[in-house]
N, C-alpha and C positions, 0 to 999 in steps of 0.2 A: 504493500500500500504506500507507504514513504520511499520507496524507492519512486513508485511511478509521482508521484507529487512533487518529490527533490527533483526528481530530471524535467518535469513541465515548467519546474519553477529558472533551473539554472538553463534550458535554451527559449525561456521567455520573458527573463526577469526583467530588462531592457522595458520591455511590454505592460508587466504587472507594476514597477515603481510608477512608471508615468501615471497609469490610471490612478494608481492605488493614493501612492503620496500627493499627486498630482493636484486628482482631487481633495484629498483632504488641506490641500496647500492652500486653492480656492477657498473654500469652504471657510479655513478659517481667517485667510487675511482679506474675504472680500465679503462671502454668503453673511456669513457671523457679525461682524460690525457693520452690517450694511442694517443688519435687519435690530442688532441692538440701539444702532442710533434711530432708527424708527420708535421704540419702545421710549427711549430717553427725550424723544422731542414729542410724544403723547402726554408721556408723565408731564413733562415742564411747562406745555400749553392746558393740562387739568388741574395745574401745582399738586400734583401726588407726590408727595415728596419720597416714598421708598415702596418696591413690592414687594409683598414674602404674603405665606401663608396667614401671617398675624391680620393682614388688610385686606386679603382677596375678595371677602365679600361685602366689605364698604366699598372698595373700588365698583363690583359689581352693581350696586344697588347707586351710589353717588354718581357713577361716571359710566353710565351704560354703552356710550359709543367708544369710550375709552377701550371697554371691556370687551365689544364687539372687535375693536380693531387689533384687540392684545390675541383674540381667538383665531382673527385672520393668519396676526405672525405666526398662531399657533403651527395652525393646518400648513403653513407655507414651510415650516421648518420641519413640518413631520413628511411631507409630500418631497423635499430634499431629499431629508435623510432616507426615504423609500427609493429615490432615483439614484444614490448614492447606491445603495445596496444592491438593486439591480443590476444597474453597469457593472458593478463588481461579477457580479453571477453571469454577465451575458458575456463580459469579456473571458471569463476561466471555460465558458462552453462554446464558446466558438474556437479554443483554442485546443479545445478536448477533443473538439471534430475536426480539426486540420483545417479551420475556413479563413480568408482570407480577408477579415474585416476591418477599416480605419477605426480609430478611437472613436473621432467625427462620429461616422455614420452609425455607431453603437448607439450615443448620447442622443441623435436626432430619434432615431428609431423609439429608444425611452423615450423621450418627452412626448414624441406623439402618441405612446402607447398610454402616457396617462389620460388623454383623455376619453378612449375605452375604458380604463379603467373602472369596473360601477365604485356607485357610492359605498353601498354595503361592506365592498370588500376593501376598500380603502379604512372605512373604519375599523376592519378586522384587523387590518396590514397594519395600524396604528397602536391598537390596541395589541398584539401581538411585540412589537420596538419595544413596549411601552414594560410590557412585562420580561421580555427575554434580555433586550439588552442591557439590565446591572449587573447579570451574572453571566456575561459573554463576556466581557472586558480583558478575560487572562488571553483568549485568542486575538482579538479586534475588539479595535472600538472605532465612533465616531463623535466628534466635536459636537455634533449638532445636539448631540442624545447626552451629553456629559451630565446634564442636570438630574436627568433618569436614574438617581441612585440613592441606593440608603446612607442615609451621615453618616459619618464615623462617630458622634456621639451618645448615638442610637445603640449601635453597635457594640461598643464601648463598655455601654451598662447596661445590655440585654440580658446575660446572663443574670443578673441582681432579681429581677423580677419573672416569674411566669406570664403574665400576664404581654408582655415584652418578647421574649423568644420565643414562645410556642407560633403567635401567630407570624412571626419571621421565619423561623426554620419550615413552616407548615407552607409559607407563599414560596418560599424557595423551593422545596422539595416539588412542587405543583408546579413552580415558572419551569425548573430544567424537566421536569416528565411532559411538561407541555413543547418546552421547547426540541425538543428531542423528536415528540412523537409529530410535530409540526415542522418540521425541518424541511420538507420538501415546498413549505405551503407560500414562501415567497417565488421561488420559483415559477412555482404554478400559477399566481398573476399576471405573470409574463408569458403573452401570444396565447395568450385560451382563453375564449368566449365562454366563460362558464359562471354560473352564479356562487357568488362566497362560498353556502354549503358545497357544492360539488368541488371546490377548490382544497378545503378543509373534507370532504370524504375520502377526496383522493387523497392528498397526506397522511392520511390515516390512514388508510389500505394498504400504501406504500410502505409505510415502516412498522407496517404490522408484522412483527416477530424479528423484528431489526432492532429493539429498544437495546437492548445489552449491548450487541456490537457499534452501535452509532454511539451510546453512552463509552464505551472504551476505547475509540476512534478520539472522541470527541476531548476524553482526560488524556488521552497517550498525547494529542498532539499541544493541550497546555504545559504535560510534564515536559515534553521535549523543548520547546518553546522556552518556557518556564528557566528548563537545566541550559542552555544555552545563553539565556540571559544571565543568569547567574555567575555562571564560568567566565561568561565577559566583563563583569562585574569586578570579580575578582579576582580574573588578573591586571585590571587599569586599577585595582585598588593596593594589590603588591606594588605592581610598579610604582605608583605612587608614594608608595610608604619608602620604597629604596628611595625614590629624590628628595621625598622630604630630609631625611635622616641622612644622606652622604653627601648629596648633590644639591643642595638649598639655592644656591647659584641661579638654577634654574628649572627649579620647582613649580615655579608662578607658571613658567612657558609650560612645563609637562601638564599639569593641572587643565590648562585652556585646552591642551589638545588631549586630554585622558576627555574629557568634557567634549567634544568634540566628536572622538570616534562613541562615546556611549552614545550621543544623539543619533550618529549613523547608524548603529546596530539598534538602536529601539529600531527605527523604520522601518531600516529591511527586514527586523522581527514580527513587525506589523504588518508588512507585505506577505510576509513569511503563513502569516495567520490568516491573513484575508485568504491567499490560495489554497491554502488548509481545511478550511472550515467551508468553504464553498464548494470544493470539491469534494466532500464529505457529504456536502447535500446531494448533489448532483449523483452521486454513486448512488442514492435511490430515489432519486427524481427520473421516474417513465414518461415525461413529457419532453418536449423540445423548445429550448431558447435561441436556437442558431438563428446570426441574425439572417432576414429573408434579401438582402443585397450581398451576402457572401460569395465567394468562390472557392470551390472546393481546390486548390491547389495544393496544399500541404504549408504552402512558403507566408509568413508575416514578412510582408512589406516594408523596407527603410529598415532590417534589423542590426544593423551598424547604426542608423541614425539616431534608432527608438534608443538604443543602451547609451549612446555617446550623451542624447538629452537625460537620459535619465541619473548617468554618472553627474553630469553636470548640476540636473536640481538635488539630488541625496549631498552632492558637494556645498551646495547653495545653504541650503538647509544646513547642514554639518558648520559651515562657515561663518553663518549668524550665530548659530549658540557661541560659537567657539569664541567670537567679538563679543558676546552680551558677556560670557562668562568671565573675561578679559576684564571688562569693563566694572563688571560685579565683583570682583577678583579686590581691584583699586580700586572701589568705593567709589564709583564715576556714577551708580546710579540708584543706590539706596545708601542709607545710614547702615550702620551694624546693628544686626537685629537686637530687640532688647530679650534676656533672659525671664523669663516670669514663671514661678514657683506657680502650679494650679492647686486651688485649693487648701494651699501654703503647706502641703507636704514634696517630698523629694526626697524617689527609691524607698517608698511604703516607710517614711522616718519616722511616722505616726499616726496618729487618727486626725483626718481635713476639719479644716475649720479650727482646729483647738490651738491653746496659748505655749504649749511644750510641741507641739511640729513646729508654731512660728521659729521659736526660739534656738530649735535646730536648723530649720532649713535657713534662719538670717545669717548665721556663722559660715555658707555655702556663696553668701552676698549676690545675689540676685539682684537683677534690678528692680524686680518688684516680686510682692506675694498677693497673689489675686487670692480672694477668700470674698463671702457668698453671708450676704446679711438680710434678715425679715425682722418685719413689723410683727410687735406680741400684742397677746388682749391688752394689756393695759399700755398700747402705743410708744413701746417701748424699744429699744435693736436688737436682736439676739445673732451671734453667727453661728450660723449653719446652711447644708445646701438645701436639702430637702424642705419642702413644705408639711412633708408626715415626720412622724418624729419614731417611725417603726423600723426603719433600715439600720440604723444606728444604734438606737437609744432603747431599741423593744417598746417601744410604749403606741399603740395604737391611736393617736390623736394627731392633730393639725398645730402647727406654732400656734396659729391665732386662737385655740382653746385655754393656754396659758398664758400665765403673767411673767414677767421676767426672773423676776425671785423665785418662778417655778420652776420653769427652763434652765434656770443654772443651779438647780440642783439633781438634775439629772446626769446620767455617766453614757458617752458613747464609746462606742468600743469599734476597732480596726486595726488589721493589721500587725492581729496578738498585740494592740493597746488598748490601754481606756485610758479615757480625761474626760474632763467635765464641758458641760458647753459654757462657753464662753461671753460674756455681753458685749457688745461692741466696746465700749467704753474700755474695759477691761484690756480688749484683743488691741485696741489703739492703742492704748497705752503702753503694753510689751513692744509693740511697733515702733514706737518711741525709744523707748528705751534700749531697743537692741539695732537704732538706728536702721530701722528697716522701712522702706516704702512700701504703701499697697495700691491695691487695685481691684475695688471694692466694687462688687456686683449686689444690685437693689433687685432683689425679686418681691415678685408683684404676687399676687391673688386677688379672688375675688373679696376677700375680709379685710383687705388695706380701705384704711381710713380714709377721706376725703385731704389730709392735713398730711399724710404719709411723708411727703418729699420735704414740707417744710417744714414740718419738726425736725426732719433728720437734718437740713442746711442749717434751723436755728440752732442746731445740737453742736454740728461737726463742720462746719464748713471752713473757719477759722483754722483750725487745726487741720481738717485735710489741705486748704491751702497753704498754711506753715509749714506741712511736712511734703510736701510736694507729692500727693499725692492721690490719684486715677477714680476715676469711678465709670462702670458702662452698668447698661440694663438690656436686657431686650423686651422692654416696653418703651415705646416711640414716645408718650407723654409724660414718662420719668423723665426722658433725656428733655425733651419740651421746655417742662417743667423749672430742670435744672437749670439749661441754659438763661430762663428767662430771671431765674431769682439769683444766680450768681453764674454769670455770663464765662468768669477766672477759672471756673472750676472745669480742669478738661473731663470730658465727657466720651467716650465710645458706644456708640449703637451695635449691639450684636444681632449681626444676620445670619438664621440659620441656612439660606438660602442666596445666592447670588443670579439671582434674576434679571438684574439692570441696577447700574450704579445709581446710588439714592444722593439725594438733594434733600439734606439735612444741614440743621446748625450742629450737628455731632462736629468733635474735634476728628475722630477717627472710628473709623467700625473694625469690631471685634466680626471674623467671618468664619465661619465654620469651612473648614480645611475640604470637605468633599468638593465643593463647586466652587473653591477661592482659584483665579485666574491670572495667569499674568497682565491681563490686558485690565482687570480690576485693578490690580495693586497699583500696573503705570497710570491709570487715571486717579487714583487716592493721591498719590505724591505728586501729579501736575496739580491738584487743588490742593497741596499740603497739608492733605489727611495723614 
């Protein structure tokens, strides 16, 4: 099987980069910002100042032509990434039949094909991306669909709860049996007049009693993929480690070009995967994709030309990181990032949130310790993350059930420790003392007081600006709020989501690592977020 794959792939790789990278090259320096500057000049003419799941449906309901036009981009980025995937499958099966087809006439051929394409199955097609692609990503992926995934914060702490991983492991286990036993089913929208269900019967016909072998197809060629990257890994990670340690001289130079060649091997790793998994499909896809302008000759056209461009953009590509990382290298285009203790533990030092991890993990000197404050019944600061006080503390109730004097006489336990929780007051005050800054996160509920923000500014705000010290929320009218009653005090909005860069008085947003972008971060630093 990887023999006949490795030989399609090295007498047509020429072939496969152009489409493969080619496209995704488009896609993300022209598709992508074309259609996020659409989103960002919606917002600025509605003044919605940010999008994430927190406002989707005030958007909806306040700005419905907004909302109509956010579903357009929707369909247009999903209709993309459908034409994207196509071409991919029509170019590996015209090449499985020896046909003689331009890139061109591939791309013309899809586009007309969408509009046969029915409605029905387009939503199928959609819903089908929607589900399959966060757990395709070790073979291919695509830029368009990048948002398509579960956080890492999710993740993170799914274990902690039932409630949390059951239904995660249970949509996983269901996305790859679907995806698996569906595998034929984009394909089959391509050149067949047939309605959604007959498209999905025949998928299903198709890899009826094929699940095991398509399933071990499907992991053998992550693992290989997988072991391949790895190995390359870590030999520019050896190498590295000799210039750091003998050769300093010119370490900076190795570094830009270890950097450099890993950017060319992810690609052609991704190339690698696109041929992979598509002719994985195709080995039980009984329909036909060949394009209908082909010639059966055996010979691809310009195949000196197709590889010389294709050397040339994997070189292009390879050549920009190899500058950005240059330039990142010498500090030409961020600061150096700041260290931040989460939770104010560091390497499980003790239980989060509490006054003995502060006073470990400040001795590590961090430039800040982010720790996780709430309002108590009697409107008081307690720190802790949780809103329940059962993960921790065993105790089955909500912060806002107790008073502060009550709260800090209970014991949380982690990390084979216990300590007490802590008041704010308290946890500032060791902050103080152990000369440490933080970077205080205000969580919201529904039992915060209407006075929430400004007790805690009339409480601490002097002293969070004497110690030079952070606060973010992700509640948009904390930060509101904050900014409006003491303007000094820097603020960070956190987005779980990276949807389109928000137009806020935030100083800076805190962004959850799954969908954070480089094209997000250079727009934070041109506004000097």
């Amino acid at each position: 099987m990887y023999r006949r794959y490795w030989q399609q792939f090295s007498k047509y790789w020429g072939y496969f980069i152009l489409v493969t990278i080619g496209s995704s090259f488009i896609i993300g320096q022209v598709v992508i910002p074309g259609l996020t500057w659409l989103v960002q000049k919606m917002m600025e003419l509605a003044n919605i100042p940010y999008l994430s799941y927190t406002n989707i449906v005030s958007v909806i309901i306040g700005h419905p032509v907004v909302a109509v036009g956010l579903l357009i981009i929707l369909i247009i980025t999903l209709l993309a990434a459908y034409l994207q995937f196509t071409i991919w499958m029509a170019i590996v099966a015209n090449i499985r039949a020896q046909q003689n087809v331009s890139i061109w006439q591939l791309i013309v051929e899809r586009i007309k094909d969408l509009r046969r394409v029915r409605f029905t199955t387009m939503l199928v097609t959609i819903a089908y991306l929607i589900v399959v692609v966060p757990f395709s990503k070790t073979i291919f992926q695509s830029e368009l669909l990048s948002k398509i995934t579960i956080p890492v914060f999710i993740l993170d702490d799914m274990w902690n709860s039932a409630t949390i991983w059951v239904p995660i492991v249970t949509f996983t286990l269901l996305a790859v049996f679907l995806s698996i036993r569906l595998i034929t089913f984009l394909p089959g929208t391509i050149n067949r007049h047939e309605t959604t269900f007959e498209v999905i019967v025949d998928s299903w016909r198709e890899t009826k009693g094929h699940f095991f072998k398509i399933a071990v197809k499907l992991f053998a060629s992550s693992f290989l993929l997988g072991l391949i990257g790895a190995v390359s890994r870590g030999i520019l990670y050896v190498v590295q480690t000799l210039l750091d340690q003998h050769l300093p001289a010119i370490a900076l130079g190795g570094a830009v070009i270890n950097l450099m060649l890993l950017e060319i091997i992810n690609q052609i790793l991704m190339v690698m995967g696109v041929v992979f998994i598509v002719n994985i499909a195709l080995d039980e896809f009984q329909g036909s994709i060949v394009s209908k302008s082909a010639q059966t000759n055996g010979v691809v056209r310009f195949k000196k030309l197709k590889r010389s461009l294709a050397v040339v953009l994997v070189v292009v590509i390879g050549g920009a990181a190899g500058v950005y990382n240059f330039a990142y290298f010498k500090g030409a285009l961020i600061d150096p990032p700041l260290v931040i203790a989460h939770r104010g533990v560091d390497d499980q030092n003790g239980v989060q949130n509490t006054i003995p991890a502060l006073e470990k993990t400040a001795k590590e000197k961090p430039d800040f310790v982010e720790m996780d404050i709430h309002e108590t019944k009697d409107h008081q600061f307690v720190v802790i993350h949780d809103g329940n006080l059962k993960n921790l503390a065993g105790v089955n109730k909500k912060v806002h059930d107790l008073t502060l004097a009550q709260l800090t006489q209970l014991t949380v336990s982690e990390n084979d420790q216990s300590a007490k929780i802590p008041s704010f007051n308290d946890y500032l005050a060791a902050a103080e003392k152990n000369h440490q800054k933080l970077l205080v996160e205000i969580k919201t509920s529904n039992e915060d007081s209407p006075e929430m923000v400004s007790n805690f500014l009339k409480l601490y705000q002097k002293r969070m600006l004497a110690d030079g010290n952070y606060m973010h929320s992700l509640s948009y009218p904390v930060i509101t709020k904050v900014k409006k009653q003491e303007p000094q005090l820097f603020s960070s909005f956190i987005l779980p989501y990276n949807l389109a860069f928000p137009r806020t008085q935030a100083n800076a947003y805190t962004m959850e690592e799954t969908t954070l972008t480089q094209a997000f971060m250079d727009q934070a630093h041109k506004r000097n977020k």
